[in-house]
C-alpha positions as a Python dict, from the first residue, in 0.01 Angstrom:
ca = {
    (1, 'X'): (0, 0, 0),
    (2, 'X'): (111, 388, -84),
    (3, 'X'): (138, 610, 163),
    (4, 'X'): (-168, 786, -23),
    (5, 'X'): (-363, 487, 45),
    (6, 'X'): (-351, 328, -328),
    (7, 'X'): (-303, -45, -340),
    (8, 'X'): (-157, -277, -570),
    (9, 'X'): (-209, -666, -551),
    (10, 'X'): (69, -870, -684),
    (11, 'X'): (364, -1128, -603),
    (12, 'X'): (734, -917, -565),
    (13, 'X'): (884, -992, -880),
    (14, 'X'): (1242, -811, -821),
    (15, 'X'): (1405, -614, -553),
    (16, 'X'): (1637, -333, -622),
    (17, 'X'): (1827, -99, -390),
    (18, 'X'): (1539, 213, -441),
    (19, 'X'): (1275, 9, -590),
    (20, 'X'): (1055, -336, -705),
    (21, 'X'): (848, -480, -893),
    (22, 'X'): (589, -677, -903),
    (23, 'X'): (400, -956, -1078),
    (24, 'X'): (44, -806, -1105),
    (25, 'X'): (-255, -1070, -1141),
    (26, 'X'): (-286, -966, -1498),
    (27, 'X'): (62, -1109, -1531),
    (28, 'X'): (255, -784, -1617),
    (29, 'X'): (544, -649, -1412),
    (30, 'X'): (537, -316, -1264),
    (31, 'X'): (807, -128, -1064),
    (32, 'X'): (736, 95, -763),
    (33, 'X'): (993, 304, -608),
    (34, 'X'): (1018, 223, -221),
    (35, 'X'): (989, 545, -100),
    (36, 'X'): (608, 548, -202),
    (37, 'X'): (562, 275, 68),
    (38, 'X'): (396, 201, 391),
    (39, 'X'): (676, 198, 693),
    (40, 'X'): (477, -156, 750),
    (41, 'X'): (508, -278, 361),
    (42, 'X'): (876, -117, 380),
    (43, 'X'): (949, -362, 639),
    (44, 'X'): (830, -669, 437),
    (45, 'X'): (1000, -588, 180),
    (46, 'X'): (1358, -553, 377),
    (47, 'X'): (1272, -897, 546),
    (48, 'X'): (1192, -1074, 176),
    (49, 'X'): (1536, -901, 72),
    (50, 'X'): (1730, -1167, 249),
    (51, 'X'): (1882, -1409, 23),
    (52, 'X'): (1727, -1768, 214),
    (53, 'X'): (1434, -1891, 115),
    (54, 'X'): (1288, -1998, 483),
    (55, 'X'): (1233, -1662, 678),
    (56, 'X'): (1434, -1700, 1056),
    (57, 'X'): (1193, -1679, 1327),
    (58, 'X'): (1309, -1337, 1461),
    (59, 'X'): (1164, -1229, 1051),
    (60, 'X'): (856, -1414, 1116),
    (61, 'X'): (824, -1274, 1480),
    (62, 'X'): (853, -895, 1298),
    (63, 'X'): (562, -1057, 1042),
    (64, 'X'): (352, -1108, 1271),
    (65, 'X'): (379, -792, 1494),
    (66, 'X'): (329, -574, 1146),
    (67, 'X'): (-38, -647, 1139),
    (68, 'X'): (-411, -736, 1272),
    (69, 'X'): (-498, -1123, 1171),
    (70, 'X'): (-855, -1142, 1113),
    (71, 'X'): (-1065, -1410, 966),
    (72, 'X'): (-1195, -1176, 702),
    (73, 'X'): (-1078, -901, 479),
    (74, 'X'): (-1379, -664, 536),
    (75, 'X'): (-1533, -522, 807),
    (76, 'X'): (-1748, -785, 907),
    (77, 'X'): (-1446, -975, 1060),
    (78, 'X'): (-1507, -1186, 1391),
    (79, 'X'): (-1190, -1262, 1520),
    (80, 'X'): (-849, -1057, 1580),
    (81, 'X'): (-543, -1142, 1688),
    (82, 'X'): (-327, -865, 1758),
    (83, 'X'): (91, -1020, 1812),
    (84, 'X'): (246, -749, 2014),
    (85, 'X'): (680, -770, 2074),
    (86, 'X'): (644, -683, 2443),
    (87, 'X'): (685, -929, 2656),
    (88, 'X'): (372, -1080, 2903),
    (89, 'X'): (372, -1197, 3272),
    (90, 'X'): (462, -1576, 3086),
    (91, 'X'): (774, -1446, 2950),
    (92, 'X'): (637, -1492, 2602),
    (93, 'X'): (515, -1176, 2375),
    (94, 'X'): (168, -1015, 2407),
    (95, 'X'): (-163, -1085, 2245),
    (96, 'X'): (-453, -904, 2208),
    (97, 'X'): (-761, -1170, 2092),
    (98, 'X'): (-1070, -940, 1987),
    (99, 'X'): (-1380, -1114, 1920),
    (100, 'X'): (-1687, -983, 1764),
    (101, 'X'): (-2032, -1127, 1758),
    (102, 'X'): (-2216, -1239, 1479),
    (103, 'X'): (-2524, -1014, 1511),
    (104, 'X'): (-2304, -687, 1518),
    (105, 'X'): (-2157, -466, 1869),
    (106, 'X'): (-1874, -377, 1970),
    (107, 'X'): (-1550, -601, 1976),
    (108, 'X'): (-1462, -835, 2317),
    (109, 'X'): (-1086, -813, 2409),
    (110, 'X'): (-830, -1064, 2607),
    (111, 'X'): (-511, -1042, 2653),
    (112, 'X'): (-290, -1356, 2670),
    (113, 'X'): (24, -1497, 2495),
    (114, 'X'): (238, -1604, 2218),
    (115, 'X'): (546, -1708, 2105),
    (116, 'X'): (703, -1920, 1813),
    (117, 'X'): (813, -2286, 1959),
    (118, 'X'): (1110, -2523, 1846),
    (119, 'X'): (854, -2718, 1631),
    (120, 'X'): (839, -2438, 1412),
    (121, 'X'): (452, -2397, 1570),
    (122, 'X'): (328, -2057, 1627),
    (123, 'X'): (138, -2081, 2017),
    (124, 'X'): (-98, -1851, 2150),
    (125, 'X'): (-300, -1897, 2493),
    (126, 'X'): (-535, -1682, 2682),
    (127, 'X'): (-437, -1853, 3030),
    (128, 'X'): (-746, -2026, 3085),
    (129, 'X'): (-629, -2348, 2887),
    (130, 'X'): (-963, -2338, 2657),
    (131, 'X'): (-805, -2059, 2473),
    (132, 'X'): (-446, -2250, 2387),
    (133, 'X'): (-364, -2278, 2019),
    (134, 'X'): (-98, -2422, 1779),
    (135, 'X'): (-85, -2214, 1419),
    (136, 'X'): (72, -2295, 1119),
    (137, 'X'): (245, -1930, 1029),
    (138, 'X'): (449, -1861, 687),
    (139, 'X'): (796, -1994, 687),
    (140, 'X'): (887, -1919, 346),
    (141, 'X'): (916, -1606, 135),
    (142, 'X'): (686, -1806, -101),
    (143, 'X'): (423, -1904, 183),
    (144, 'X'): (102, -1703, 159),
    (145, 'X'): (72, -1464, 466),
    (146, 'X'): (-165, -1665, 649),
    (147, 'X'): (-237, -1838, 954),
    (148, 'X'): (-386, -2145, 1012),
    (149, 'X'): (-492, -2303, 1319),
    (150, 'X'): (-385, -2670, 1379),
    (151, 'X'): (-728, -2737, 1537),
    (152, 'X'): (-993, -2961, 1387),
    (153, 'X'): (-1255, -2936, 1692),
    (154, 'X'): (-1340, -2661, 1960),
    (155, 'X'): (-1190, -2272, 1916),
    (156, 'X'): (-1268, -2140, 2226),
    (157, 'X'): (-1108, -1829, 2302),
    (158, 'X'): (-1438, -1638, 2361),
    (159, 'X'): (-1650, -1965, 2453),
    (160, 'X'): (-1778, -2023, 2045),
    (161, 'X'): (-1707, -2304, 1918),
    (162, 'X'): (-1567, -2345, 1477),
    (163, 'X'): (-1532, -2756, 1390),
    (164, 'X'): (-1341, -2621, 1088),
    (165, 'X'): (-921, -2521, 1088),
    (166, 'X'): (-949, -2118, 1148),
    (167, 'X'): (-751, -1934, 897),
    (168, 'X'): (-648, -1573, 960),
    (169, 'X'): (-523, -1302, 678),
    (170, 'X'): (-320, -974, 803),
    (171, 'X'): (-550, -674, 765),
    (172, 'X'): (-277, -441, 490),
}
C-alpha cells in the first residue's frame, strides 16, 4: 500500500536498492519506487530481501507484529489477533484476541500470549487453557501470509465453538 492509500495486488517480482516490482494478477510487471511505501510494507519488503528462502523466526516474529490477523478481509471480521513484541507476565510476547459477535456490537478483548516454539509452531494462549492454540504461520518467502490453526474441533477463546481449521489473513 502507498502512503496515499492506493493499493496494488501482486507477487514481488524483483528487488532493487530504491525500488521493485511486481508480478500483477494480470501477469505484467510493474516497478514501484520504495519510497512510495507504507513503513509496514517497507518492512516486508527488507525482510523478503534476504537471500534464504525460509524466513528465521526473529523475521517471522517482525511478520507477525506488522499487522491485525482477522478471519476476514472486510469489516465484518469476527476474530483478531493482535501479536504485540512486548513481553507478558509468561515471559512470552503479548496478544490481544478481539472477538466480535455475529449479530453486530462492539469487539470483546483478552489479553494472553504467544510465542514461536522449536517445532516451528506458532502458540498462542489466553491462560485459561480453553483458549491454547498451535498455528501454522508462513515460513517461506513463497508461503502465503496466512495463519492457520492446527485445530480440527473446539476454538474457544471467547466460549464459540468453529469444527473447521481457522484461517487468519493480516488486515494491509
Amino acid at each position: 500500500m502507498s502512503n496515499d492509500g492506493k493499493t496494488l495486488v501482486g507477487k514481488i517480482h524483483k528487488l532493487e536498492k530504491n525500488s521493485f516490482s511486481i508480478l500483477r494478477e494480470d501477469n505484467r510487471i510493474v516497478s514501484i519506487p520504495k519510497k512510495l511505501l507504507t513503513s509496514k510494507d517497507q518492512e516486508v519488503l527488507r525482510i523478503y530481501r534476504s537471500k534464504e528462502n525460509l524466513l528465521s523466526v526473529e523475521d517471522a516474529e517482525r511478520l507477525l507484529c506488522l499487522y491485525k490477523w482477522r478471519d476476514k478481509t472486510d469489516r465484518f471480521w469476527r476474530i483478531q489477533l493482535e501479536f504485540l513484541p512486548s513481553k507478558s507476565s509468561d515471559k512470552r510476547q503479548e496478544l490481544i484476541v478481539a472477538h466480535r459477535p455475529s449479530y453486530g456490537g462492539h469487539a470483546t478483548k483478552v489479553y494472553g500470549s504467544w510465542e514461536i516454539r522449536k517445532n516451528g509452531l506458532l502458540f498462542t494462549s489466553v491462560g485459561n487453557g480453553g483458549g491454547d492454540v498451535l498455528w501454522k504461520y508462513p515460513r517461506s518467502k513463497s508461503d502465503r501470509r496466512v495463519l492457520t490453526s492446527e485445530i480440527v474441533g473446539l476454538f474457544n477463546y471467547f466460549g464459540f465453538s468453529l469444527y473447521n481449521n481457522l484461517t487468519l489473513v493480516p488486515d494491509v
